[in-house]
N, C-alpha and C positions, 0 to 999 in steps of 0.2 A: 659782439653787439649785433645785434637785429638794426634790420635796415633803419625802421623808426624806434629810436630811445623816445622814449615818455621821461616830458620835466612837469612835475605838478606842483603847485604853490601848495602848503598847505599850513596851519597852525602855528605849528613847531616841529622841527623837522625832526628833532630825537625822537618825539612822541610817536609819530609818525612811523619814522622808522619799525618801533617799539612794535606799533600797534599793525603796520606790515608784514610783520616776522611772526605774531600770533597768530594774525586773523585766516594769512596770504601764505604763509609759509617763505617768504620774502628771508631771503640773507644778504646782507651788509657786504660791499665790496670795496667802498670809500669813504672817508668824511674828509671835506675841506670846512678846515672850521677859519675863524671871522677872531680878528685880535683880541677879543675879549672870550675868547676860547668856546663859544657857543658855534653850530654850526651853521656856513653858508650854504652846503647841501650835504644829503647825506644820499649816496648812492647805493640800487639795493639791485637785486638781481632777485626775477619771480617767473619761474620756468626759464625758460629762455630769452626773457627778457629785460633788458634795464630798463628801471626805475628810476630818475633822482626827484627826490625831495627838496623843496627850499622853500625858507621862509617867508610868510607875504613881506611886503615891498611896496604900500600902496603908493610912496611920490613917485615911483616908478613904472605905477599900472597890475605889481603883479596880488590880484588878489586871490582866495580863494572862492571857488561855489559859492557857500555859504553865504559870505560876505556879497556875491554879486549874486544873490537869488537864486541860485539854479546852476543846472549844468544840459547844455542838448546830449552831451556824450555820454557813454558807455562806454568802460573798458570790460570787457570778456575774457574770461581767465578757464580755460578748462580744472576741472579739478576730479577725486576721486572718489567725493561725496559730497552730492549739495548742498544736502539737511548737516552735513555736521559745520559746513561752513557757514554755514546760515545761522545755527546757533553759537558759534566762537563770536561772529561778526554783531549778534545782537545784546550777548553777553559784553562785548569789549567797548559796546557803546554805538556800533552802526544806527541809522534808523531806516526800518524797514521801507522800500522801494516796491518790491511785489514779492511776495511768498513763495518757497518752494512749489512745485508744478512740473506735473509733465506736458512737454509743448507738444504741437502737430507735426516738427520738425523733428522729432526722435529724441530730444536732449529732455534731461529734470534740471529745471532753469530756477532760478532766482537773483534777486535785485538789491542791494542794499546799497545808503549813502555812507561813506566812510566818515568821520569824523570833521574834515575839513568841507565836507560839501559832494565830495568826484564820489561817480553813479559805478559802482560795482554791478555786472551780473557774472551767475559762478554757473556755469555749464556741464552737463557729465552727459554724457552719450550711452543712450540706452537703446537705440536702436536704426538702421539706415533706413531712412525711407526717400522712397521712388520718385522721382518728380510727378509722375501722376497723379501720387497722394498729396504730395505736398503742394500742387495746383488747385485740384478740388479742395483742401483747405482753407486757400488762402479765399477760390470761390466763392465758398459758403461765409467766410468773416465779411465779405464787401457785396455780398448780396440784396 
């Protein structure tokens, strides 16, 4: 496990799941399911990362995005094409956040909302650049 595990509320967790394994490339490593055989989380693993899923909870506080308007965060996931996750993520229901794009920063970036609310961007690294470019960039955006 990486130092921080991500627990996100979301939906439903199976769907979730489901819809992490297409979108993410996310693979399944747990489920604790709930006496009436539905699950209390489902654990996934997405790169080197865990994931657990659980379902909202509102007398408990836990909601999704969605449900509470918005989200400030971003999870960032490198991946080994933008545009094809761009399109899995809008085909399976995502709604677009910002479009594929290459940054000033060297990566082809994009943004999408997963189904429960929580803000995807999927990153590919096309090129290093120098902190001196990537200062005059930032220059010119707050000019």
């Amino acid at each position: 496990m990486t130092q921080i595990a991500v627990h996100l509320v979301v939906q439903d967790p199976s769907a979730a799941a489901a819809w992490y394994a297409e979108v993410l490339g996310a693979q399944e490593t747990s489920r604790v399911p709930l006496p009436d055989g539905r699950p209390l989380t489902v654990e996934l693993r997405v790169g080197d990362a865990v994931l657990a899923v659980a379902g909202e909870w509102p007398d408990r506080g836990m909601r999704t995005p969605a449900a509470l308007g918005g989200t400030p965060a971003a999870f960032h996931l490198p991946v080994a094409d933008v545009d094809a996750v761009w399109e899995r993520a809008l085909a399976a229901g995502a709604t677009a956040f910002e479009p594929p794009h290459d940054a000033f920063w060297g990566d082809r970036t994009a943004q999408f909302l997963d189904p429960s609310g929580h803000r995807w961007a999927v990153d590919q690294h096309l090129r290093d650049v120098g902190p001196e470019e990537l200062a005059a960039h930032v220059a010119a955006m707050f000019a």
